[in-house]
RODO-2510 file (C-alpha; in nm, 4 decimals, decimal comma):
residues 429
     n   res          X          Y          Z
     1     x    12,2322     9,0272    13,0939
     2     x    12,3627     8,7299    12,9088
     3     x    12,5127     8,7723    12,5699
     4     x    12,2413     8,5912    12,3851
     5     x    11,9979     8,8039    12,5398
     6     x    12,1910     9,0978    12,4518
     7     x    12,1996     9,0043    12,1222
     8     x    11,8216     8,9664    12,1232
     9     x    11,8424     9,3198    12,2510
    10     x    12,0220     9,4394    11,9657
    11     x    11,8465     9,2568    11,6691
    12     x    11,5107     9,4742    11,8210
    13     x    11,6561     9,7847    11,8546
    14     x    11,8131     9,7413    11,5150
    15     x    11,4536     9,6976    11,3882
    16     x    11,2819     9,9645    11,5493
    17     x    11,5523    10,2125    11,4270
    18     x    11,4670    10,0530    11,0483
    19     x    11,1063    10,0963    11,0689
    20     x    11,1527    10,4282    11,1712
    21     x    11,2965    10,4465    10,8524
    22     x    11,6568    10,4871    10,9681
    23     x    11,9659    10,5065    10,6882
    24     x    12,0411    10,1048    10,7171
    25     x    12,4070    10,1641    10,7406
    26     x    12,3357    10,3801    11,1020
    27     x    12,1216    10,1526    11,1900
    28     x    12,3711     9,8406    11,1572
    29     x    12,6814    10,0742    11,2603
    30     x    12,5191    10,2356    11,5989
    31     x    12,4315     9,8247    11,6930
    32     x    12,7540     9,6661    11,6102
    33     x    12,9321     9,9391    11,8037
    34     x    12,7029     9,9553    12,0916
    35     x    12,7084     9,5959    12,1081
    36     x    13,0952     9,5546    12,1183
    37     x    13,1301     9,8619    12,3878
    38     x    12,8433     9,6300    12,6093
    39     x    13,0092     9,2841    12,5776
    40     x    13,4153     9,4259    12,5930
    41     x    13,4608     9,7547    12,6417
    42     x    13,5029    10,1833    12,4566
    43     x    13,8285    10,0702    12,3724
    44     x    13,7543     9,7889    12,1970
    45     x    13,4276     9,8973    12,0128
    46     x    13,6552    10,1628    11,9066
    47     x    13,9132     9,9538    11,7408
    48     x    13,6771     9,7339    11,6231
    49     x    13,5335    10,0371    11,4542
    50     x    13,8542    10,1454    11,3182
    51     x    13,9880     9,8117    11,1715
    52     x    13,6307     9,7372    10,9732
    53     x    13,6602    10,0552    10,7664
    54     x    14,0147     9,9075    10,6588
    55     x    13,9488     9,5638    10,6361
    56     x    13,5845     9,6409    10,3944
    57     x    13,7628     9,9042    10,2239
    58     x    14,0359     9,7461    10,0845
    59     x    13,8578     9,3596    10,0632
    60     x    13,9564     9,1991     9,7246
    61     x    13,6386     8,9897     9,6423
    62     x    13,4901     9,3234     9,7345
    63     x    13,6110     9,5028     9,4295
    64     x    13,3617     9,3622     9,1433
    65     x    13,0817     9,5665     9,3397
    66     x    13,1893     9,8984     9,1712
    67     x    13,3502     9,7764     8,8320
    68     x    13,0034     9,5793     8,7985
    69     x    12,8231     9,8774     8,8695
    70     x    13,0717    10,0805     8,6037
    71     x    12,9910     9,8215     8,3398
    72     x    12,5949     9,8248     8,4040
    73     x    12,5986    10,1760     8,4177
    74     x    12,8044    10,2252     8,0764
    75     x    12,6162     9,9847     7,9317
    76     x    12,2665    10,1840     8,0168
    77     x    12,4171    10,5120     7,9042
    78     x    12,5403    10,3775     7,6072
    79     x    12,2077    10,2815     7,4453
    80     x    12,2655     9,9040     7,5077
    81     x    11,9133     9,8490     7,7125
    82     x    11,7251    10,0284     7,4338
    83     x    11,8961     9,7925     7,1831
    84     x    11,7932     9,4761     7,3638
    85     x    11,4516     9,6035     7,3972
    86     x    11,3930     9,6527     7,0235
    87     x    11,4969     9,3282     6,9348
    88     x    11,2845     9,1359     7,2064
    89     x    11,0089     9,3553     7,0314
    90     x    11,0591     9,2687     6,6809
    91     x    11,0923     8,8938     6,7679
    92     x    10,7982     8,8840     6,9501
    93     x    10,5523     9,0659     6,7543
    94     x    10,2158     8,9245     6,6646
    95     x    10,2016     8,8310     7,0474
    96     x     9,9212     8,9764     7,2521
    97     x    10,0608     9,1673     7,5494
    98     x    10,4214     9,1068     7,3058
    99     x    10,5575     9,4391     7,4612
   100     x    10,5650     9,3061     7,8225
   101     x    10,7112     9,0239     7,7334
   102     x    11,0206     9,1897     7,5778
   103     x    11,0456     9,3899     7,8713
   104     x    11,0927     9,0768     8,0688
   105     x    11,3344     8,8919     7,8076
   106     x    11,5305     9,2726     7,7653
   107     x    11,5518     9,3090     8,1453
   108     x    11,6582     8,9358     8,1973
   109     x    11,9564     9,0147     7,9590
   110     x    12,0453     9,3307     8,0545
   111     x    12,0398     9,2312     8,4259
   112     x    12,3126     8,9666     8,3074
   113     x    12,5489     9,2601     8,2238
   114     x    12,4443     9,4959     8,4929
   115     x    12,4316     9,3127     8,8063
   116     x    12,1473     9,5594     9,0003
   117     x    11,7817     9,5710     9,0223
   118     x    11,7574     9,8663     9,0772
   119     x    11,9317    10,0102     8,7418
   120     x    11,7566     9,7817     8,5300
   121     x    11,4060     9,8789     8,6136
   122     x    11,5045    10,2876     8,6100
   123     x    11,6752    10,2009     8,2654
   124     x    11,3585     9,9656     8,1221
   125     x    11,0707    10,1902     8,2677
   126     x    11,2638    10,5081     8,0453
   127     x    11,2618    10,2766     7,7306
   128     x    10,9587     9,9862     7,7630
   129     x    10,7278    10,2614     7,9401
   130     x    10,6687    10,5204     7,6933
   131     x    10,6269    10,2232     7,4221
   132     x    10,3038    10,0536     7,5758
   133     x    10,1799    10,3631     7,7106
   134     x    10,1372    10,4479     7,3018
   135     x    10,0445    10,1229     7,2437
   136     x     9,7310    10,1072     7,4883
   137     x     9,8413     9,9044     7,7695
   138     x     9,7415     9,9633     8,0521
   139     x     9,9055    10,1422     8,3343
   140     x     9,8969     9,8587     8,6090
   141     x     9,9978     9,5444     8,3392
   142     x    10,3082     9,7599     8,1879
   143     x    10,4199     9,9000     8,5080
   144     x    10,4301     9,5541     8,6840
   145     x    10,6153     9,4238     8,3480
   146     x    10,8812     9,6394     8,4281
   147     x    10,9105     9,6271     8,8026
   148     x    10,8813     9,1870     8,7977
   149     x    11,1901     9,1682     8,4719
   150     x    11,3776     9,4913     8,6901
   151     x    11,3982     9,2138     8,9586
   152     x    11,5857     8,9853     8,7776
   153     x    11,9001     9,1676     8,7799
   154     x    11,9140     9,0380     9,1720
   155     x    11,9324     8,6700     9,0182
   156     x    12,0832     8,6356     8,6858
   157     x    12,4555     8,6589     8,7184
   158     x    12,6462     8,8886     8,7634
   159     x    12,4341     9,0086     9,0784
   160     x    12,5510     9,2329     9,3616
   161     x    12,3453     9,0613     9,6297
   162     x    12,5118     8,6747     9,5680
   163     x    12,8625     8,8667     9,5711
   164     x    12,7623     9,0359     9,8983
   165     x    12,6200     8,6853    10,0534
   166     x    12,9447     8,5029     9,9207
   167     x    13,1217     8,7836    10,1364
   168     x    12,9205     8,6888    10,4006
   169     x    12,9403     8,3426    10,3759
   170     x    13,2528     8,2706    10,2731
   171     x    13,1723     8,0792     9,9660
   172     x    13,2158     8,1010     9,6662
   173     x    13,1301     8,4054     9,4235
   174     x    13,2161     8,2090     9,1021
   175     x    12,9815     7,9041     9,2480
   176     x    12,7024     8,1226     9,3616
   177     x    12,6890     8,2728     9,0149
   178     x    12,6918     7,9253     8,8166
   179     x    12,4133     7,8194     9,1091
   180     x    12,1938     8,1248     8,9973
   181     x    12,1767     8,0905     8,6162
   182     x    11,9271     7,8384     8,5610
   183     x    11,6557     7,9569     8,8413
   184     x    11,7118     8,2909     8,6951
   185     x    11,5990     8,1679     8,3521
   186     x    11,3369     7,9306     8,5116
   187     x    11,2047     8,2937     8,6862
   188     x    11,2289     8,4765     8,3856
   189     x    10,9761     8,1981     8,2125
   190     x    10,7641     8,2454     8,4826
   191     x    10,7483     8,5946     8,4646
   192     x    10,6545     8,5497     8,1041
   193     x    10,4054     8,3236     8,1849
   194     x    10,1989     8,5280     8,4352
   195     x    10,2296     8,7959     8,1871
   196     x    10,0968     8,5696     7,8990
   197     x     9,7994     8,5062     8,0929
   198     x     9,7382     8,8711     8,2170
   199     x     9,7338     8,9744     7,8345
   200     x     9,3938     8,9222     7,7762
   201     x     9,2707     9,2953     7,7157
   202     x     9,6559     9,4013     7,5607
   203     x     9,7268     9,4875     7,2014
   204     x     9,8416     9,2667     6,9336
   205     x    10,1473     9,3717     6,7695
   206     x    10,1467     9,3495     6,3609
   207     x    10,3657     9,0622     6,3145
   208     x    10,7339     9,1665     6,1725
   209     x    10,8664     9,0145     5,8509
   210     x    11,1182     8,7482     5,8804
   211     x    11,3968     8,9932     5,7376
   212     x    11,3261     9,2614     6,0791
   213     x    11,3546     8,9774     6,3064
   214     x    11,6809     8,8719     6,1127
   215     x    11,8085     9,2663     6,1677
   216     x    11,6830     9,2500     6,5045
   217     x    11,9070     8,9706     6,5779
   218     x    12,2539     9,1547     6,4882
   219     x    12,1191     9,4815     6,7006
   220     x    12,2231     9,3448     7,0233
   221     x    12,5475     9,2067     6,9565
   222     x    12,7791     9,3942     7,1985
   223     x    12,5546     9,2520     7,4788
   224     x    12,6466     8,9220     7,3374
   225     x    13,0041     9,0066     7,3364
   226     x    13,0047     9,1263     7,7104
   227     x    12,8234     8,8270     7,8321
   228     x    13,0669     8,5932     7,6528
   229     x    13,3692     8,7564     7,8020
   230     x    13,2152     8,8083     8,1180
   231     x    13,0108     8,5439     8,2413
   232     x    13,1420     8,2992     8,0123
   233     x    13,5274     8,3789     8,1577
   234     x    13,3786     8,3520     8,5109
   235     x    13,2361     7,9813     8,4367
   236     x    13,5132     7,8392     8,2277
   237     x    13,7908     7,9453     8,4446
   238     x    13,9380     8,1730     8,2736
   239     x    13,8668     8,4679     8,4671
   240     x    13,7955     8,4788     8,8589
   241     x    13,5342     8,7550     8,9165
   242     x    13,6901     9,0449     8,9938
   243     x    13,9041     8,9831     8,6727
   244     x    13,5532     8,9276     8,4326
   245     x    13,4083     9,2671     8,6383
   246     x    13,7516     9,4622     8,5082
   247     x    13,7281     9,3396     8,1632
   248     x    13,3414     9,3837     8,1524
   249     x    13,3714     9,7564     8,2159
   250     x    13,6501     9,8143     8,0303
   251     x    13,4984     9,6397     7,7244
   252     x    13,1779     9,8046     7,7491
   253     x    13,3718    10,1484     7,7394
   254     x    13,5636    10,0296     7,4816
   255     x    13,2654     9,9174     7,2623
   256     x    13,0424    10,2492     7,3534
   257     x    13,3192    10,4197     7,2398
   258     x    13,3555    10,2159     6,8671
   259     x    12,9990    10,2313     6,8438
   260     x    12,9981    10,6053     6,9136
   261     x    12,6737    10,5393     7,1771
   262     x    12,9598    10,6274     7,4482
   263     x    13,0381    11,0081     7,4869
   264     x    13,3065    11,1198     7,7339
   265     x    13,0414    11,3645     7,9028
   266     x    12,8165    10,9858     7,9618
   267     x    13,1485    10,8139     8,0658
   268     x    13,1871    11,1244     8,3173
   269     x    12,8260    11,0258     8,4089
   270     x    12,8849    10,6861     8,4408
   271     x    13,1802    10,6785     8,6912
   272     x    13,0375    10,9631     8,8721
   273     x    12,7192    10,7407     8,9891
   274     x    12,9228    10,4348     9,0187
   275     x    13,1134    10,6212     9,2614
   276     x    12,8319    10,7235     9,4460
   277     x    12,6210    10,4277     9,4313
   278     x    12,9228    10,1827     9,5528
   279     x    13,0001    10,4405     9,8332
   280     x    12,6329    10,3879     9,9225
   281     x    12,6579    10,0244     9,9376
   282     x    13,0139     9,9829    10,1246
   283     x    12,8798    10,2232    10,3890
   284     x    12,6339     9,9703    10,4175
   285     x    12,8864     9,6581    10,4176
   286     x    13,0376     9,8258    10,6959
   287     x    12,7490     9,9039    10,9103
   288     x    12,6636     9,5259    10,8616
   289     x    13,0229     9,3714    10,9489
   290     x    13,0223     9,5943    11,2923
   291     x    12,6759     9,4353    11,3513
   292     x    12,7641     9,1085    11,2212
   293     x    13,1096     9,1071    11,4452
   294     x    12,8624     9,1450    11,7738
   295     x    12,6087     8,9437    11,6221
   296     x    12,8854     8,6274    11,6346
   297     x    13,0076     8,7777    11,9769
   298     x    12,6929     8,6870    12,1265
   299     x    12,6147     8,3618    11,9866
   300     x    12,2660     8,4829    11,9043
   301     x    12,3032     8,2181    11,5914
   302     x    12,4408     7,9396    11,7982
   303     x    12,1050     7,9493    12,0695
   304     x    11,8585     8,0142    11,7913
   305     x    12,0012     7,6265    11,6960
   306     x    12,0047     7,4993    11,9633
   307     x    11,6312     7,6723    12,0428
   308     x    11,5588     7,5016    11,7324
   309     x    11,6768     7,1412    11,7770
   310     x    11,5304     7,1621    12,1312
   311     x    11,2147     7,2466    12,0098
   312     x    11,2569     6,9565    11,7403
   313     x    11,1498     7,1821    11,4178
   314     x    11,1617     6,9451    11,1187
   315     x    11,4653     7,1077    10,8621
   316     x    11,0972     7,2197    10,6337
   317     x    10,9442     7,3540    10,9424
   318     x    11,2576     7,6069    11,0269
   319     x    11,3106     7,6698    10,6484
   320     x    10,9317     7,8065    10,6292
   321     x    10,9974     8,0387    10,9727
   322     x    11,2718     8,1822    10,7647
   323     x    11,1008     8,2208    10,4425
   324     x    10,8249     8,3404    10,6307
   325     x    11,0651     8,6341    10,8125
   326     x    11,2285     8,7035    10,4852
   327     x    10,8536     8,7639    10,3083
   328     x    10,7658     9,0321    10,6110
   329     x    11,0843     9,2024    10,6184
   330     x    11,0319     9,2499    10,2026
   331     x    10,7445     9,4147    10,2662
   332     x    10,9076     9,6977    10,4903
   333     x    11,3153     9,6774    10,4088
   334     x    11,5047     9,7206    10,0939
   335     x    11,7127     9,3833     9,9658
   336     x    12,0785     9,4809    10,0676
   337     x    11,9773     9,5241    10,4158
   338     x    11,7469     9,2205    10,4208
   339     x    12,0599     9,0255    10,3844
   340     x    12,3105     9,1938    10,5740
   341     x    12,0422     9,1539    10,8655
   342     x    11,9839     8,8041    10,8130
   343     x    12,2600     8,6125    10,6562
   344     x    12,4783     8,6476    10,9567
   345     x    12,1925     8,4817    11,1932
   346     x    12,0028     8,2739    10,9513
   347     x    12,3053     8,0601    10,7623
   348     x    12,4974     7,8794    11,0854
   349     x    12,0764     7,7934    11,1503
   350     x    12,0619     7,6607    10,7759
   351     x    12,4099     7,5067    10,7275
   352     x    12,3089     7,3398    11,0964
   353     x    11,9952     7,1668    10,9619
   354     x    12,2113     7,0135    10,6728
   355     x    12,1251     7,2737    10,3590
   356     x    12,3788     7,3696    10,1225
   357     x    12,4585     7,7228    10,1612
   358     x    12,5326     7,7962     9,8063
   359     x    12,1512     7,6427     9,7941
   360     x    12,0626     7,9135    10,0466
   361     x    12,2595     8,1990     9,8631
   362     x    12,0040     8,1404     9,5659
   363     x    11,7181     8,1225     9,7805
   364     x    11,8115     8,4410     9,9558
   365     x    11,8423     8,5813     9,6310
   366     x    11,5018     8,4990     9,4906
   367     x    11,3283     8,6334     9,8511
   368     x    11,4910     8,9687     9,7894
   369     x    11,3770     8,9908     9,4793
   370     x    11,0111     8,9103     9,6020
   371     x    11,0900     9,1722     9,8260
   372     x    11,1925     9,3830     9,5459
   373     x    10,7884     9,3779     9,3946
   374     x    10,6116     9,3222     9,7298
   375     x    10,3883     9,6442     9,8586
   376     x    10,4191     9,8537     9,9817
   377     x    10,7553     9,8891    10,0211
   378     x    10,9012     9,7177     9,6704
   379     x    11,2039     9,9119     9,5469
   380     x    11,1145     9,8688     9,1948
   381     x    10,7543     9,9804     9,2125
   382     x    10,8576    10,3206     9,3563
   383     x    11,1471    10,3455     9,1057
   384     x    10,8736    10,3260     8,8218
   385     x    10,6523    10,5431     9,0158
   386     x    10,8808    10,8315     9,0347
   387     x    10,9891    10,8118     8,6500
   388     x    10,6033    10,7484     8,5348
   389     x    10,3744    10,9801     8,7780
   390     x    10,0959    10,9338     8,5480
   391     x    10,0339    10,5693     8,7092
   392     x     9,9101    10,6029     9,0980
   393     x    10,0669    10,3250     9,3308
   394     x     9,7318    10,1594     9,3405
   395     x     9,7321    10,0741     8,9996
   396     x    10,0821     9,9314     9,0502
   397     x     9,9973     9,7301     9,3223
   398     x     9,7187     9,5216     9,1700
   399     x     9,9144     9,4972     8,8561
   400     x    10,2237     9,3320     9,0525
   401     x    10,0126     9,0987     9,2418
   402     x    10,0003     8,8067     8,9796
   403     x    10,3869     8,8359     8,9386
   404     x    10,4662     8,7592     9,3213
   405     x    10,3329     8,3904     9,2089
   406     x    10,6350     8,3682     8,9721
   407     x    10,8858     8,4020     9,2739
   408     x    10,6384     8,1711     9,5160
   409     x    10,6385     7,8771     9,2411
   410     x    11,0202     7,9212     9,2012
   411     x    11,0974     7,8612     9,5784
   412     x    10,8543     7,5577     9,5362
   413     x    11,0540     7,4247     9,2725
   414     x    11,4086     7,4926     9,4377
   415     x    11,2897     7,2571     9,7671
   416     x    11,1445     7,0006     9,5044
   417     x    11,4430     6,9518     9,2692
   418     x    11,7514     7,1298     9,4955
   419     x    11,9613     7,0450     9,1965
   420     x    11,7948     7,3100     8,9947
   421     x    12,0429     7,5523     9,1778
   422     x    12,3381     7,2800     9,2592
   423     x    12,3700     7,0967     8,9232
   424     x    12,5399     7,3555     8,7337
   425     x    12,8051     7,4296     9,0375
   426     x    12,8619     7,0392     9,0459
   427     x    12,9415     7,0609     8,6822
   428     x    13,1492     7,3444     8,6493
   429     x    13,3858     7,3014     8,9437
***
């Protein structure tokens, strides 16, 4: 068997073991050693083996995946989501359907301090959830609210995922985070949008008085502060990521602790799931650099290209194969694995047909997140499920329908206007 076929071989059994809902870092880990004993030999699948769990355990760039994961966490025990929630709803009242909307705007800005999906949706659907429930919205609109703004955490910087695919691809952390920005803020409009226009049956809000939206305005102010320091540090210079992630967390200790939202029993809480969660996720970056290390052994990527160019696919044509792939595997596989699958195979196809890979990185990013809110396997709609049982997964599905357009137009306008994702990368550095 040739080594692209093997690696054919491998990418299906990988799969199979996946959909039979397999833990994704056994999946990747059993492939990328199997793979390396089959193309060299025990000997060498087992030092292979042995110098990954090194070389991803003590990987620099690496390190802002926990101390962002610290910060967001602190930040969500420490009342900071619930803060940025009320003020999105006193600014916004007198809207129809003004509660979804400041879920959106509250999860768009706490996603900028908290990096995952995944917490932002558990931490809005505790806080937003309860509040339209009392105020009469429906179970499908306010669910999908949640799940749709949860997703933003993926894109707005910081996000795990774009430090994960600058890991991957080499590139840049500091440029895939300036790249991100604006389509995270075009998605966020969006996401408003659609839920402007599904409003029609939601309450109306009394309108607050222009002294509460003035209060409303100083609640949130340590989010302001972190998102200076942080992101601002990152795209001025001043900091390099890992060194923004260290002085995020610490400040949002630091401020918990002044504002006496921060207890040492929730800072105990805090680390302990960081811990956890970022032992998740390396376990995972392992499993993936094994696969990806007989992946590149096989030159699987390499003869998709040249399949490719043989076949003469147009640069649009290939890009909407890969879109296409990234839209089924959504449906089934959760984000992290999506692109520890993919990126290894998919970006020497990209970078071959002349697309920016920081360009990619974004687009990536956006697909997970439509991945994130697609049924029947969207991360955030079970999260909300399993915090709200009241609302059956039926009712979340047809609520979240409308919201995949938001995602769909944004990829539309990234391959219309590429600069949307490259101007702000040009500019900075």
């Amino acid at each position: 068997m040739t080594p692209f076929a093997l690696g054919m071989v491998g990418m299906g059994l990988m799969l199979v073991l996946l959909f039979l809902r397999q833990p994704v870092w056994l999946a990747l880990g059993l492939i990328g050693i199997g793979g390396n004993w089959a193309l060299n030999s025990l000997f060498a699948a087992q030092y292979q083996a042995g110098t990954t769990l090194f070389d991803v355990g003590s990987n620099y760039n690496l390190a802002v995946i926990p101390l962002f994961i610290l910060m967001g966490e602190v930040a969500s025990g420490s009342r900071m989501s619930a803060e940025l929630f009320s003020a999105a709803r006193v600014m916004l009242s007198g809207l129809r359907g003004g509660l979804a909307v400041a879920s959106l705007a509250a999860s768009g800005a706490f996603g900028a301090i908290c990096g995952s999906s995944v917490a932002t949706a558990a931490s809005m659907t505790r806080i937003a959830m309860p509040e339209m429930d009392r105020a009469g919205y429906g179970g499908g609109y306010a669910a999908a609210s949640v799940a749709a703004g949860g997703s933003l955490g993926i894109l707005i910087p910081p996000s795990i995922i774009l430090v994960i695919y600058g890991s991957i691809s080499e590139t840049s952390v500091a440029r895939l985070f300036a790249a991100s920005m604006i389509p995270g803020i075009v998605l966020m409009v969006l996401y408003i949008v659609v839920a402007l226009i599904m409003s029609g049956h939601a309450p109306k809000d009394a309108p607050a008085t222009f002294g509460d939206r003035l209060r409303a305005l100083r609640g949130p102010w340590q989010f302001l502060i972190l998102f200076i320091v942080t992101i601002g540090g990152i795209y001025s210079g001043l900091f390099s990521p890992n060194e923004a992630a260290s002085i995020g967390a610490a400040g949002a200790i630091l401020l918990g602790f002044l504002r006496r939202s921060l207890t040492v029993a929730t800072l105990i809480t805090a680390v302990r799931s960081s811990v956890m969660v970022s032992c998740a996720l390396f376990m995972i970056i392992i499993g993936a650099t094994l696969f990806s290390t007989f992946v590149v052994q096989t030159r699987l990527p390499d003869g998709l290209l040249s399949a490719a160019q043989a076949a003469n696919l147009s640069p649009a044509m290939v890009m909407g194969l890969i879109i296409l792939i990234y839209v089924v595997l959504g449906c089934f596989l959760e984000g992290l694995g999506m692109v520890l699958i993919t990126v290894p195979v998919f970006l020497p196809v990209v970078t071959g047909y002349g697309f920016d890979p920081i360009w990619f990185g974004v687009l990536v990013a956006v697909l997970v997140e439509l991945g994130l809110i697609t049924p029947p396997v969207g991360m955030n709609l079970f999260i909300i499920r399993a915090q709200v049982p009241g609302i059956s997964m039926s009712d979340i599905y047809r609520g979240i329908l409308p919201f995949l357009a938001a995602p769909i137009a944004l990829i539309g306008l990234m391959f219309l206007w590429p600069s949307m994702a490259l101007w702000l990368p040009g500019v900075l550095y």
